[in-house]
Structures are given as C-alpha cells and as structure tokens.
C-alpha positions as CSV (number, residue, x, y, z in Angstrom):
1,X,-87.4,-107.9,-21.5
2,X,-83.9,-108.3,-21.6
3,X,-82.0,-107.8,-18.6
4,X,-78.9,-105.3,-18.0
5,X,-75.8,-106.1,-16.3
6,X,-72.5,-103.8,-15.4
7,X,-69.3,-106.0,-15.5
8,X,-67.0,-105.2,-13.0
9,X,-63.7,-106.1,-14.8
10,X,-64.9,-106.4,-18.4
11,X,-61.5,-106.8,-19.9
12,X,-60.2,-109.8,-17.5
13,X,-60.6,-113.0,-17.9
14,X,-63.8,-113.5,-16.0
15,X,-65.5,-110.4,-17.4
16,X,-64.4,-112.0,-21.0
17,X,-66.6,-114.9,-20.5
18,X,-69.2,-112.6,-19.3
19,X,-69.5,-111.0,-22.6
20,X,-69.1,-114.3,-24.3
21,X,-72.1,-115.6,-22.9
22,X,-74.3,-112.1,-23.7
23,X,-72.9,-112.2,-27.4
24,X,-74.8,-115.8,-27.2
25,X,-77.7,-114.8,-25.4
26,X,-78.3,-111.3,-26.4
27,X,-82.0,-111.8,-26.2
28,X,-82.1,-112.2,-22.6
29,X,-79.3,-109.8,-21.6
30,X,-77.7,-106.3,-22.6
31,X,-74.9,-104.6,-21.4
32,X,-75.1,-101.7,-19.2
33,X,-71.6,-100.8,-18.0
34,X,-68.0,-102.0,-18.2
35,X,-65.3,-101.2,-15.7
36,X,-61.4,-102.2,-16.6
37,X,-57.9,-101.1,-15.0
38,X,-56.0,-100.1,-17.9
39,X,-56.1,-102.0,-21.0
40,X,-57.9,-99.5,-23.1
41,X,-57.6,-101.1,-26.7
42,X,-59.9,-103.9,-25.0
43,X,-62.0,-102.4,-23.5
44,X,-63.1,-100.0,-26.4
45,X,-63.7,-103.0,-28.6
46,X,-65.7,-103.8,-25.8
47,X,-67.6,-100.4,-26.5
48,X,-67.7,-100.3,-30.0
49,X,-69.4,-104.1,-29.8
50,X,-71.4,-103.5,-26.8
51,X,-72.5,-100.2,-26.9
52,X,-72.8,-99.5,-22.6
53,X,-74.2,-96.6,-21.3
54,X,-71.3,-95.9,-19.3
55,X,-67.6,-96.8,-18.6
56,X,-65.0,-97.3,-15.6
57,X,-61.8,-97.1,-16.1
58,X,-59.2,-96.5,-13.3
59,X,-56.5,-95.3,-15.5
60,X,-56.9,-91.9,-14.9
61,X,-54.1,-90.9,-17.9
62,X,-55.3,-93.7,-20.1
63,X,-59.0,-92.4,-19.9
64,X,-57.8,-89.1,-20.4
65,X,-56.9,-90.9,-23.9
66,X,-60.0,-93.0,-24.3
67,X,-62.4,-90.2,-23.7
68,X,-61.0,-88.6,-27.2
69,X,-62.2,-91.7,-29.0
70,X,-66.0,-92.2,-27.7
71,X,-66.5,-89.0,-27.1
72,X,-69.7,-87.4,-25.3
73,X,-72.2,-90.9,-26.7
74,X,-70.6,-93.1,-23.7
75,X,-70.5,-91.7,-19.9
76,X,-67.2,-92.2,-18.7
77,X,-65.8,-92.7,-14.8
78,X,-62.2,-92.8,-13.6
79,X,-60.8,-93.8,-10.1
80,X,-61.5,-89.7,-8.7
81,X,-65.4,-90.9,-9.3
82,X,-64.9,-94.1,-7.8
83,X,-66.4,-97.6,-9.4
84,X,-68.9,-97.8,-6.9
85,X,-70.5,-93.8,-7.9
86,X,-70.1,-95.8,-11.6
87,X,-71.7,-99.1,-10.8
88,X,-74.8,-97.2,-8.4
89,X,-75.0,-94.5,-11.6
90,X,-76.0,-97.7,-14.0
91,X,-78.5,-99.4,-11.0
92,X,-78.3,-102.5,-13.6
93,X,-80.5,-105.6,-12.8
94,X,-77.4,-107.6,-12.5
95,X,-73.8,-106.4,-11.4
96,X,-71.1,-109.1,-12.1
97,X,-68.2,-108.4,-9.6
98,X,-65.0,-109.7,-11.3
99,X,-62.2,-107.7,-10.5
100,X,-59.8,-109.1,-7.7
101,X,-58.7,-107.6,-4.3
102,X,-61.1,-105.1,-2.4
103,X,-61.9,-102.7,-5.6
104,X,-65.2,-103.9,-6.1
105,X,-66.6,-104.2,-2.3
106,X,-68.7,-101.1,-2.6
107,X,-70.3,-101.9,-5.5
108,X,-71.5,-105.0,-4.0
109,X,-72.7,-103.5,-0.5
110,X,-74.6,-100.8,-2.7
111,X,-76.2,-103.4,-5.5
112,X,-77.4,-105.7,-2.4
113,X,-78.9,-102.9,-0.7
114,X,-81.2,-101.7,-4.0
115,X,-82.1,-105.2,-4.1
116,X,-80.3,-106.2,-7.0
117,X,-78.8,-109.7,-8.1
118,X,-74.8,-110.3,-7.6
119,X,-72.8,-112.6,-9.8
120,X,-69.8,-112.8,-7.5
121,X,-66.5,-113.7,-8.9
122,X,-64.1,-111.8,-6.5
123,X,-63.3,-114.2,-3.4
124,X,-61.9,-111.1,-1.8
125,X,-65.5,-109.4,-1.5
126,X,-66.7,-112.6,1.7
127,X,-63.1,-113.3,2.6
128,X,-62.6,-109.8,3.7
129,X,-66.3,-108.4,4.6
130,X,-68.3,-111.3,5.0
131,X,-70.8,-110.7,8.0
132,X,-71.1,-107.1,6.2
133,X,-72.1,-108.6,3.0
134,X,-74.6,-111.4,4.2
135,X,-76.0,-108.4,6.6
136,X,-76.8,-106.3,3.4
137,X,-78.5,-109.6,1.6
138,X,-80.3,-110.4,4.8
139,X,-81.8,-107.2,5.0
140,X,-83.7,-107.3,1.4
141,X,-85.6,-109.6,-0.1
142,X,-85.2,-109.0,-3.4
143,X,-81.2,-108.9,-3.6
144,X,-80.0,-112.4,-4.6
145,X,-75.6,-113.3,-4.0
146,X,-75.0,-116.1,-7.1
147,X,-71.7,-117.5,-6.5
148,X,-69.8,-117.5,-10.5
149,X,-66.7,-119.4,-8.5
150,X,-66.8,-122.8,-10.6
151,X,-66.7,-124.9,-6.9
152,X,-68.8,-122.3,-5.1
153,X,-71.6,-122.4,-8.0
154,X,-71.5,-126.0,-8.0
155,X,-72.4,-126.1,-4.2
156,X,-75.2,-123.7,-4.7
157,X,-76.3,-126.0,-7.2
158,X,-75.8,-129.2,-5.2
159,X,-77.8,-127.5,-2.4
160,X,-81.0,-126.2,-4.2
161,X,-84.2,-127.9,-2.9
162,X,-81.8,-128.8,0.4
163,X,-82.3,-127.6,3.8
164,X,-78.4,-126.4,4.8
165,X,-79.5,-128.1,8.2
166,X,-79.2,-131.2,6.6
167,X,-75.7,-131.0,4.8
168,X,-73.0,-133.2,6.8
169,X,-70.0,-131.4,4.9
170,X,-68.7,-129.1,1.8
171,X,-66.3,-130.7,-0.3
172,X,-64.3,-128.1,-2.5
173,X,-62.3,-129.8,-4.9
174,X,-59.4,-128.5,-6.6
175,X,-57.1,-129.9,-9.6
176,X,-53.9,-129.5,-7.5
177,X,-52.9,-126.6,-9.2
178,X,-49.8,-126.7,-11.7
179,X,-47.4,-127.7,-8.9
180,X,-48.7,-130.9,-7.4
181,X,-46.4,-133.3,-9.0
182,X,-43.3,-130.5,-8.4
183,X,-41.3,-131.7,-5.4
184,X,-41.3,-128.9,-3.0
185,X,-37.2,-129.1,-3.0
186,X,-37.5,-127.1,-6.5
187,X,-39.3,-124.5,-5.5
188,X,-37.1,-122.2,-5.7
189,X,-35.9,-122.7,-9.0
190,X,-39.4,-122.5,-10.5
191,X,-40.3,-119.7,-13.1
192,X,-43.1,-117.6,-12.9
193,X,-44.3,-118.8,-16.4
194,X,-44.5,-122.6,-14.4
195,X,-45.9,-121.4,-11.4
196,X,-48.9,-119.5,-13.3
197,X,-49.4,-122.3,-16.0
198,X,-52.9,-123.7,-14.3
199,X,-53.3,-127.1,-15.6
200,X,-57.1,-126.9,-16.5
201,X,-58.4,-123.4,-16.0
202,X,-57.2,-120.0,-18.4
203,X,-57.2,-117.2,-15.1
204,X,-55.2,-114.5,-14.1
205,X,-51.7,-113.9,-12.9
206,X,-52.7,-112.8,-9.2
207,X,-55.2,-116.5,-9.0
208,X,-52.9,-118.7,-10.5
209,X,-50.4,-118.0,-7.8
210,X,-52.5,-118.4,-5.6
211,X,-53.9,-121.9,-7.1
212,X,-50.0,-122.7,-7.3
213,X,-49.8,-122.1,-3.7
214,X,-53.7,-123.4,-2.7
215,X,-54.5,-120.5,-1.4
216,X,-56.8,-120.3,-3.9
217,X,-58.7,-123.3,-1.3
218,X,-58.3,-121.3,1.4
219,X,-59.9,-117.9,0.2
220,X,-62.2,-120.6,-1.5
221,X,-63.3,-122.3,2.0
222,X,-63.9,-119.0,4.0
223,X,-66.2,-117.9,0.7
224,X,-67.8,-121.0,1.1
225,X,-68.2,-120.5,5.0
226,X,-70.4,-117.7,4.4
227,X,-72.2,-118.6,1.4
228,X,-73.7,-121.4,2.8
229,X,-73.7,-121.1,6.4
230,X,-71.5,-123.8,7.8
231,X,-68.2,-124.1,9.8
232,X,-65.1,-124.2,8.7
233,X,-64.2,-127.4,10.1
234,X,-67.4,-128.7,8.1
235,X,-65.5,-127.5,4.6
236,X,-63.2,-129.7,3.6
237,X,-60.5,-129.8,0.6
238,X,-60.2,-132.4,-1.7
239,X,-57.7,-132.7,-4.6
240,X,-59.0,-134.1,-8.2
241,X,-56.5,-133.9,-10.8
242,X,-59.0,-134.3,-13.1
243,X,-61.3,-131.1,-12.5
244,X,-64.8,-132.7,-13.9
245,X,-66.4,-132.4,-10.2
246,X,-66.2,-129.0,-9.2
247,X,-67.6,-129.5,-5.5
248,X,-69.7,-131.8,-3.5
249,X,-72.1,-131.8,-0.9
250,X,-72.4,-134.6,1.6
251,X,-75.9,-134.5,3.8
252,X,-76.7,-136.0,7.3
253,X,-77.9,-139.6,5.5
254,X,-74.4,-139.9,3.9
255,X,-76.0,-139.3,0.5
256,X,-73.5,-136.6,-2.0
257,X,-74.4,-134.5,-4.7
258,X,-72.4,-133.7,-7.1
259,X,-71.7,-131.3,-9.6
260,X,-70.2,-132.0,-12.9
261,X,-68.8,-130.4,-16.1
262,X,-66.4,-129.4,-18.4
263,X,-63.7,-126.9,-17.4
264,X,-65.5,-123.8,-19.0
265,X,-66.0,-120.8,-17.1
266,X,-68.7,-119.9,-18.9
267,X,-70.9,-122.5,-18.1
268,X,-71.2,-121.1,-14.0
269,X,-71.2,-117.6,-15.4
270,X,-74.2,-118.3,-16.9
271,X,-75.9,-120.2,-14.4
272,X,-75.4,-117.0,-12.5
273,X,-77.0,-114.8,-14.5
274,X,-79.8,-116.8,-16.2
275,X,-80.6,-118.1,-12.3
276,X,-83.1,-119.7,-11.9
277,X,-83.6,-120.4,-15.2
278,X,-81.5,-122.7,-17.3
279,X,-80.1,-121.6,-20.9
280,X,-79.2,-123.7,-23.9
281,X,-75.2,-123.7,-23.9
282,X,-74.3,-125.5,-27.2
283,X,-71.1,-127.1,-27.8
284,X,-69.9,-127.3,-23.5
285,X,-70.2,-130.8,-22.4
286,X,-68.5,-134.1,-21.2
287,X,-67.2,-136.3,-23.7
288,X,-68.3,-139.0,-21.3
289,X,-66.8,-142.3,-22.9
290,X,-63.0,-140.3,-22.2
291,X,-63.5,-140.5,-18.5
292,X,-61.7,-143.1,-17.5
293,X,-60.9,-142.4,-14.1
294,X,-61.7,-139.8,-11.5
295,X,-59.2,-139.8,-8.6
296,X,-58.9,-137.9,-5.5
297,X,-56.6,-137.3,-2.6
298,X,-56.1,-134.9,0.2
299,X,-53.9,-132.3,-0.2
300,X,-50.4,-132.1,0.9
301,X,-50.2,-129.4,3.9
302,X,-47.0,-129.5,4.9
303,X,-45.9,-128.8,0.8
304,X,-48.5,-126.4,0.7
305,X,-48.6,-124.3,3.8
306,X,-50.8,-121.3,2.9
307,X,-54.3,-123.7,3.4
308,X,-53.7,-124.2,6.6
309,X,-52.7,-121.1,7.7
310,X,-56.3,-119.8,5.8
311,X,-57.8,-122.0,8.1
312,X,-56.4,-120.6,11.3
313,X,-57.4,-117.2,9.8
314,X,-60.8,-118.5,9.5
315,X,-61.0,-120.1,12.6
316,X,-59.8,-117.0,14.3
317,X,-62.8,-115.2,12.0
318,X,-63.2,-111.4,12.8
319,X,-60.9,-109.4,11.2
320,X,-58.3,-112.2,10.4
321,X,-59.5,-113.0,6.7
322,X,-59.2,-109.4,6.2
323,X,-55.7,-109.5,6.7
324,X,-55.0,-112.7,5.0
325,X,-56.2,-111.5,1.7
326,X,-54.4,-108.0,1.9
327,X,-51.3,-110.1,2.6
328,X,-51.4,-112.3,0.4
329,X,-52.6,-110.1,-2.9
330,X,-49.9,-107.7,-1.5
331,X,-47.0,-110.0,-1.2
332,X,-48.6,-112.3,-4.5
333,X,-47.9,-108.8,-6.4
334,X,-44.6,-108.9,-5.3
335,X,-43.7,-112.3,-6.5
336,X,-45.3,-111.3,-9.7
337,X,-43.2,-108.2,-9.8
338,X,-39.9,-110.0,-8.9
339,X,-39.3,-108.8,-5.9
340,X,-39.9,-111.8,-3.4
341,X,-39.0,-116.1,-4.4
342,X,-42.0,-117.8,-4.7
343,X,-40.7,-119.8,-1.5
344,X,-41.6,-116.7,0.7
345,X,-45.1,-116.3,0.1
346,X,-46.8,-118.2,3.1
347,X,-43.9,-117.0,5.1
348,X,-44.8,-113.5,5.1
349,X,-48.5,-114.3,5.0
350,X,-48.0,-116.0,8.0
351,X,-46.0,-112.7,9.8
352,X,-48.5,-110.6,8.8
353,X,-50.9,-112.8,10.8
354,X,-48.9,-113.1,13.6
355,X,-48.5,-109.5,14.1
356,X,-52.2,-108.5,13.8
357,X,-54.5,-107.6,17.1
358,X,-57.8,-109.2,15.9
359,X,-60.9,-107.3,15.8
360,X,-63.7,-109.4,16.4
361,X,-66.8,-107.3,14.7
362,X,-64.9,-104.6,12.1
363,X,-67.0,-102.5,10.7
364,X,-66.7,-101.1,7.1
365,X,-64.4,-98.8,8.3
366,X,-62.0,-100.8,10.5
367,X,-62.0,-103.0,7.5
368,X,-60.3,-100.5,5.3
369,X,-58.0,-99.8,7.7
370,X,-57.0,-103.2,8.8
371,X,-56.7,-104.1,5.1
372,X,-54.5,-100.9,4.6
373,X,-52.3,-101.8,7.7
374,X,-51.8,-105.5,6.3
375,X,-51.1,-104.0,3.0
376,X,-48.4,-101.3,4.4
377,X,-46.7,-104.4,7.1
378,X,-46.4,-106.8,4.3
379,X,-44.4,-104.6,2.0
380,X,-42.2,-103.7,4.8
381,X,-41.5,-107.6,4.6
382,X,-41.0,-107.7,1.4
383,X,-38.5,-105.0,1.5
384,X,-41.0,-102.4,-0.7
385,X,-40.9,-98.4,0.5
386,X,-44.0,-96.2,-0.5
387,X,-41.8,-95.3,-3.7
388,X,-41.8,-98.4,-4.8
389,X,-45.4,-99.1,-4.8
C-alpha cells in the first residue's frame, strides 16, 4: 500500500526533490497535499501532475486566482485556514516539513501527536521549539522525527544500531559556504548574486545567506543538540571543501562513522521517507577514482562571527534559540531586500540577543511571542517601520 505524504513547501527547492523522488517511486508513495507561498504557476503543475486532495496556499489574492482553475475537484486552504487546519485535514502518513521560518511548527506538533512520521527539513522547527517538539515525539510511540538535513540525516544514519551513550562527539561538516576563500576585508563590496552562489548545494535565498554567513552551522548544531541528545560543546564544526562527508560521528573507543555521498538532496529526502527501508536510487553515486583528496579545517570564527554567537544562544538554551532564528531570518530578509550590508548581519543578531530577558521553559505561547518580539526589535535595527514590512 502506498504511502501518502503532504509537502509542506511543495514548490521550493526541498519540496522539488520531494516530488522528484515520488515521480520515481510512485509505487511506494502518493501525494496527499501540497502547501506553497505564492508561486501559483508551480504549484498547479504540481496539481495537474500530482493530483492531491488538497492545497495550501498562503497567497490569499493569488488563491483567489488559482481556485478559478481547479475548481471544486481539489480542496483548497489559504493563510485565514491556516497550514496546520490544512496539513491535520489530510492526516497523511508522512508530513515533509520544508518551508523555512516558524510557518510549519504546528503542523509538526499536530503530525507528532497523531503518531505520524516527520521528514524535517525546516531547522527553524528544533532551533525555536525544541523541548516542545521532542515532548510531542516522546509521548507516542508511533510518531517517528527523520531528519532530511543532508548532515543531520547522515548522523542519524551514522548512529543506527548505536547507543547515543556511547558517542564521544557530532561532527557537522560544512563546505565553507561560497565565501571561505573571500577575505573578510571585501565584504562589503560583495553582491548578493556572490553571497547566495553555494558552491555545492542548489538551496534557497534565505539558507544560502545563512551558509554564507555559517549560520547555517549554528542553527545546524542546536538541531543536532536535540536530535540526538548531546551537548552542545559535544557538537563540533568542521569545514570540508569538498562536501562528500556530510557528518561524522566519533564514539567513546575513538572509532568514527561516517556518512558519504554525492551532493544530491534527494538522496536524504529519500532516506527519510522510505525509513527504514532502503530504495534503489539509480544514477546518484561517487565517482570514486575522482576523489583525490578530502581535506578539512576548522572554521574561521573570528571571519565568521554568527557560529559562535549560535553557540552562546545555545549554551544559554531556553528561549535564546528562539530569538536567534527570528533575528536572523528577520534581518537575512532584509539583506535580501536591500535594506541592510551583508556586514551587519551578526551585528544585529547579536543586539537582539543582548537585549533579550531569557525565559528558561517557554511554552508554545511564550514562543510566539518571544519570536514576534525578536521579529519587531530587529526591524527597528534595521531601520524597517510596520509599513515597510
């Protein structure tokens, strides 16, 4: 029986993958829903191909628009229903979260809690609600969390068959992003086209800034704190230029496992969804005999401050992540929007911080409004009124 999955963020470039790998599979998995921001020509090519039982879309004018075109044969839900009434509506055996910021936190609580399996792609989800999120898994059996994060899958791999009690370290590597060879004295002059050109991976605007600036690592490194259960200080960062081991764990008798493969988000994305099982994946491997070196090094802090201020957020736990992601997506938006240099980014990340009273054990709804309040203090910062916004 094949099994149904709702795609939160069909038409990104996650949620493309995800469709890429049920066109190939389409035996063992149908889909159920799609949800998407805006791009409407996408996403009903999406629904001509795929034929869902219902939509999302948050554009409440462009879905005014799509609705013409599928008419009654496809339920549709717009940001007044909210995604998670969508994604609870469809009660699909899989729910694939990969939209970014907090959009999709709901829809995770509420899948976890009917006991269903979560192919997590949004770092946002554990970086801003974590104890909340492994409560809701805790408490049923039959809900399952699959990390679809290439470094985050690749640990969950490296760890199967492993007591956690026995892992010495985490070791998240990253390729650098596209600005490791830039000296940090041009910074300022960089374009947005360079700073969002990722070397190895095709991703979004919002995550390539953030892999530009590493804190892409340090969202990474609190996900990876409560994933797997381990300290911060027990996560460490290393930098591999090469991106053909996408994370490492090192146990207690110094022995690591790695994970290896080709830079193809596809290949964790179905890992995720096919878990435990293993499916054919033709044509995705390492051309071995071109390998001719796999380097390392530790990353540059003092060129790239935003990992270390994401560990201080993480060491300070409680509702500190929370407000590290809503800065940085918020003021990320702005750099993206030309409103902020690039140069100001950890800067104001780092104000937001320093202005924040920490609450130690926020519940859902001292989350939303510590994430509102980071949102509204770092537009102030970045010089945005409500108007703007």
């Amino acid at each position: 029986m094949r099994k149904s999955v709702t795609i939160l963020g069909s038409t990104g470039s996650v949620g493309l993958n995800t469709l890429d790998v049920i066109r190939s599979h389409a035996g063992r998995f149908q889909v159920a829903g799609l949800a998407a921001g805006s791009k409407t020509d996408l996403l009903f090519e999406q629904i001509r191909e795929f034929s869902p039982k219902a939509i999302y879309l948050r554009d409440e004018s462009a879905a005014s628009a799509l609705s013409k075109k599928i008419g009654r044969r496809v339920r549709l839900f717009t940001a007044r229903d909210g995604m998670n009434r969508f994604s609870s509506f469809l009660n699909s055996d899989i729910l694939v979260a990969a939209t970014s910021g907090t959009s999709a936190l709901l829809s995770v609580l509420e899948a976890l809690r009917s006991g269903r399996k979560v192919a997590l792609a949004n770092k946002e989800v554990l970086v801003i609600a974590g104890a909340l999120v492994m409560a809701e898994l805790r408490k049923n059996p039959r809900a399952s969390l699959i990390p679809v994060d290439s470094e985050h899958n690749a640990i969950f791999q490296c760890l199967r068959g492993h007591a956690v009690g026995s892992v010495s370290r985490l070791l998240l590597t990253g390729s650098g992003g596209p600005l490791k060879d830039v000296p940090k004295k041009h910074f300022a002059r960089l374009s947005r086209k360079t700073v969002t050109n990722h070397p190895k991976w095709k991703m979004g605007k919002k995550i390539s800034v953030d892999s530009a600036t590493l804190m892409n690592k340090g969202l990474e490194l609190i996900e990876a704190a409560w994933l797997f259960g381990l300290p911060v200080e027990r996560i460490e960062v290393l930098i591999h230029p090469e991106a053909v081991i996408h994370s490492m764990v090192e146990y207690a008798d110094g022995a690591v496992l790695a994970q290896l493969g080709v830079t193809d988000m596809r290949l964790p994305i179905q890992y995720a969804l096919s878990f435990p099982d293993r499916l054919a994946s033709p044509g995705m491997r390492i051309d071995w005999p071109s390998l001719k070196t796999l380097s390392f090094s530790m990353p540059d802090r003092g060129k790239f401050p935003c990992l270390d201020i994401a560990y201080a957020a993480a060491r300070q736990s409680g509702s500190a992540p929370c407000v590290l992601s809503a800065a940085d997506e918020t003021v990320v938006g702005a750099y993206l929007d030309g409103k902020v240099p690039f140069t100001r980014i950890p800067t104001v990340i780092e104000k937001v911080l320093s202005c924040h009273r920490r609450a130690p054990n926020p519940d859902l709804e001292e989350i939303r409004s510590i994430h509102d309040w980071a949102v509204q203090e770092t537009k102030k910062l970045c010089g945005i009124n409500r108007r703007d916004s």
